[in-house]
N, C-alpha and C positions, 0 to 999 in steps of 0.2 A: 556647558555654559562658558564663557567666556569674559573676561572682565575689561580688555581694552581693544581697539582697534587696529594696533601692531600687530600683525600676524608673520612669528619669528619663526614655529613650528605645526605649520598646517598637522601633518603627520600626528600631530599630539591633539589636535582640535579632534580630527577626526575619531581617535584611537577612546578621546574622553566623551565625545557630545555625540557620537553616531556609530553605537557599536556594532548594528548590522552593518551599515555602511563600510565599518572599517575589518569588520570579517572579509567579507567578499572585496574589499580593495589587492589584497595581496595576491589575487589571481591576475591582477593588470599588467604587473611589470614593470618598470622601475620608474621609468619616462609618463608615460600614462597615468600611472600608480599616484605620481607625485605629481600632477598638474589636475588629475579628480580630486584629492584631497586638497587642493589648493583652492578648486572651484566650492567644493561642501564649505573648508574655511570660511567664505568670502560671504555666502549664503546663510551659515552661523553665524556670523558678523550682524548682520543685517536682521537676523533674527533677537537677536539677543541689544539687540538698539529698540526693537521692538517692543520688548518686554522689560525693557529699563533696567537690565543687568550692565549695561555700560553707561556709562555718564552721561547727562543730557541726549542720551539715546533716540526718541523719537524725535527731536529739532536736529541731529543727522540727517534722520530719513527725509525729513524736509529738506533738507537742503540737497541733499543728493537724489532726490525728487526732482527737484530743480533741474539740475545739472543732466541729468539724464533725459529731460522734456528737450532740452536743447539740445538734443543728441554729443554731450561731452561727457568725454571719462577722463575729465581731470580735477583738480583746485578742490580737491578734498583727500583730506588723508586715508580715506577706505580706499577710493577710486585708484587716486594716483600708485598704488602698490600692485593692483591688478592690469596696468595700462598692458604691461608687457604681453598677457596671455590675451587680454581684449585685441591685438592686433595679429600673434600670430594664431587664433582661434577664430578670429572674425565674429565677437560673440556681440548680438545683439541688445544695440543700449533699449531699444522699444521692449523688449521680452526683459531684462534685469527692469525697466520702469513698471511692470507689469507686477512682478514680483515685490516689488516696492509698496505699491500701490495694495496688492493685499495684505501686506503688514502693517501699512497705514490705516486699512480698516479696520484693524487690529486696535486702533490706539480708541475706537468709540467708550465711553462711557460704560456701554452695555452692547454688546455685540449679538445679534438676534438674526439667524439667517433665519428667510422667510418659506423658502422652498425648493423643491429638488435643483432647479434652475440656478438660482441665489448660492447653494453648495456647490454645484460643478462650476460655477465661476471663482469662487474663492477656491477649490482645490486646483484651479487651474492656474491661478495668478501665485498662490505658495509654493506650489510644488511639479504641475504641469510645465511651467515656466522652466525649471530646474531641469527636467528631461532634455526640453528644447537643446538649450545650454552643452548639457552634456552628452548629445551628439556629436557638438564640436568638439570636445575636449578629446571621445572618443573615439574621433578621427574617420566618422562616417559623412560622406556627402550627397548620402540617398537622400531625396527628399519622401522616397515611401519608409524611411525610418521615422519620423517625426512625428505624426499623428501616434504612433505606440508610442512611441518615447513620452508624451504627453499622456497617454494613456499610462503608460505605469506609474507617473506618477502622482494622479488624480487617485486611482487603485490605493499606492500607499498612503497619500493624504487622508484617505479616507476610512482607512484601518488607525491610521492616527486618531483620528476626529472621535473612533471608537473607544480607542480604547483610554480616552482622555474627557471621558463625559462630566465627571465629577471636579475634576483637578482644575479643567477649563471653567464650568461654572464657579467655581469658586473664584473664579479670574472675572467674573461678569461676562464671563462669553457661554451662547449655545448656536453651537453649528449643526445641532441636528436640526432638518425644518421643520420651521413650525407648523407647517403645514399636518407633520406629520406626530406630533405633540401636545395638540391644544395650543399651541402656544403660549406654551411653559415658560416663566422665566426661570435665570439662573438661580432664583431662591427658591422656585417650585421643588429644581433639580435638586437641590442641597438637601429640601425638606423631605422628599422623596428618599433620599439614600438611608434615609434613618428608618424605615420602615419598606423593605424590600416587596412585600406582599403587598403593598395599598396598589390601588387601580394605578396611580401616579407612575409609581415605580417600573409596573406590567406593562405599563405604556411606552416607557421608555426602553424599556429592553428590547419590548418589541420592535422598537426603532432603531436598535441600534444591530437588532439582528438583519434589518431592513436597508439599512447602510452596509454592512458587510455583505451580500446578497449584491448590493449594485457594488461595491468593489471587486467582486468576484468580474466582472461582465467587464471592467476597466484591465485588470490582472490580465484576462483572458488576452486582450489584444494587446497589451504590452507582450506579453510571452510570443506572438505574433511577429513581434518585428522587430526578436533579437536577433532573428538571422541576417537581418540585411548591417549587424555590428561586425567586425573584425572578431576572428576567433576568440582572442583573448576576453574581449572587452563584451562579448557575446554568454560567454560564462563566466563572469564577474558578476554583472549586471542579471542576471540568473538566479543568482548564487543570491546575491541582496533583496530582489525580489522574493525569493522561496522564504529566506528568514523572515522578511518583515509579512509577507504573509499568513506564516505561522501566529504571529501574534495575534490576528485575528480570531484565525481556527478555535488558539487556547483561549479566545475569550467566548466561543461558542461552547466549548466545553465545560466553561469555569462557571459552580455552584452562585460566584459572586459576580456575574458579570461586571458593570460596568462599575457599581457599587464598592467593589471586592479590591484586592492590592492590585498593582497595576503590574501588567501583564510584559514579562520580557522572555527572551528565546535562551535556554541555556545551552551551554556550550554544546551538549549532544545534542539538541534541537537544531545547531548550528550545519556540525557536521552531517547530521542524517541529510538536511536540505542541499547542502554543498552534493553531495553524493547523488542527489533527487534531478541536482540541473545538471548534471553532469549529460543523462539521458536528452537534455533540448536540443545537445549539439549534433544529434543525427539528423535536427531537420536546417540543417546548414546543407544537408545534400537537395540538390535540384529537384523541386517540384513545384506544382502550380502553385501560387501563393493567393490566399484569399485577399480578398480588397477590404480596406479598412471600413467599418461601419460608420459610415456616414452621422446616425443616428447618435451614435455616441457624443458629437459633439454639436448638437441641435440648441447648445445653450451655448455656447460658445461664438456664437454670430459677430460681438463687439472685436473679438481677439483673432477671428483667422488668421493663416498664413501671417504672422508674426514671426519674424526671424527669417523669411523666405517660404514656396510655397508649400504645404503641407501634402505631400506625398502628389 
């Protein structure tokens, strides 16, 4: 978390508010290193306006809502800091408005996604968006990188969404659909945790075993199209994804699932992963490359080829 909108040491954002993230950054290398941590920065920023940890935080978002409809990245203090990487990264103000946009539905009263569809759009606008992004920072201009890159990070949003079921309710949000819940409110979820065996509770796990099951299938095509990254940046991004999907796994495992303390990678959980992608980089050698599952993004219809076209 972060408390102001100066961003004096990215490096430090990342190392406190994203610590897979900042595991797997030090495979980048120096340049790269410190311009992803600049972008996760700017993204933390934006997040933490969201959730009212910085001062009049959501009238930010509006206003750089604004600013960003008109396609400008100036005349506000987040903006004007990041202009520099917005021109030699070429990063798209439509896809940061996108991201914007799902923090802003963030700010409802009571936040109720309604179905599988209603989730892959908000995991696309938090966090799909962020992929986009960091392609450029990444210094890839495959457009067959992009729909994975979107995909890994729909994948981790969505091991987030998991392992965040109670802490989020407690916020008045449920991003599990309701489709797939009764359509539970966030007080159902609260009253559910206090009684792990009621029907309520079974229901829920079961959804959110259901949610991790479709992150798997997101995972899968991110690990797809890290060969078309630069070596470095191919197992970095590797390395970030193995961690944060360990979190998952140990919530599959865990007696308490989503009820229970919440779920983080320890240091050898880290290393063993680092060690695990080490093995992706053999299919950087030349073979036929599957095409990206179309299907994956059959909800995604308002958002295509945002940022340029998608593979």
């Amino acid at each position: 978390m972060v408390s102001s909108m100066k961003i004096d040491n990215p490096e430090y954002i990342l190392a406190t508010s994203g610590e897979s993230f900042h595991w797997a950054r030090r495979f980048l290398g120096k340049k790269m290193g410190y311009d992803a941590a600049r972008l996760y920065s700017f993204c933390r920023v934006l997040d933490d306006m969201a959730d009212g940890d910085i001062e009049n935080g959501p009238e930010h978002l509006v206003q750089i809502q604004s600013k960003l409809k008109q396609g400008q990245w100036d005349n506000h203090p987040l903006l004007n800091q990041f202009s520099d990487m917005v021109d030699e990264y070429d990063l798209s103000t439509t896809v940061v408005s996108s991201l914007v946009e799902g923090l802003l539905d963030d700010q409802a009263d009571e936040v109720l996604i309604k179905d599988e569809e209603d989730l892959i759009q908000y995991a696309y606008k938090v966090a799909g968006t962020v992929g986009l992004l960091m392609c450029n920072v990444l210094n890839t201009n495959e457009p067959r990188a992009k729909p994975h890159a979107i995909d890994l990070g729909i994948g981790m949003q969505l091991t987030n969404i998991a392992r965040d079921v109670l802490e989020d309710a407690k916020m008045g949000r449920r991003y599990l659909p309701g489709s797939w819940v009764n359509d539970m409110t966030p007080e159902d979820i609260i009253q559910a945790s206090t009684n792990p065996n009621s029907h309520e509770a079974l229901l829920i796990t079961e959804a959110v075993h259901r949610l991790l099951t479709l992150a798997e299938k997101y995972y899968a095509s991110g690990r797809r199209g890290l060969a078309y990254l630069p070596a470095r940046a191919h197992f970095s991004i590797g390395v970030s994804a193995k961690v944060y999907r360990q979190i998952g796994i140990q919530l599959l495992r865990s007696k308490h699932s989503w009820h229970g303390p919440r779920q983080v990678t320890s240091k050898a959980s880290k290393v063993f992963c680092t060690l695990r992608a080490s093995v992706t980089l053999f299919r950087r050698f030349p073979h036929p490359r599957k095409q990206h599952n179309a299907h994956l993004h059959t909800s995604l219809g308002p958002y295509m080829n945002q940022g340029g076209t998608w593979g």
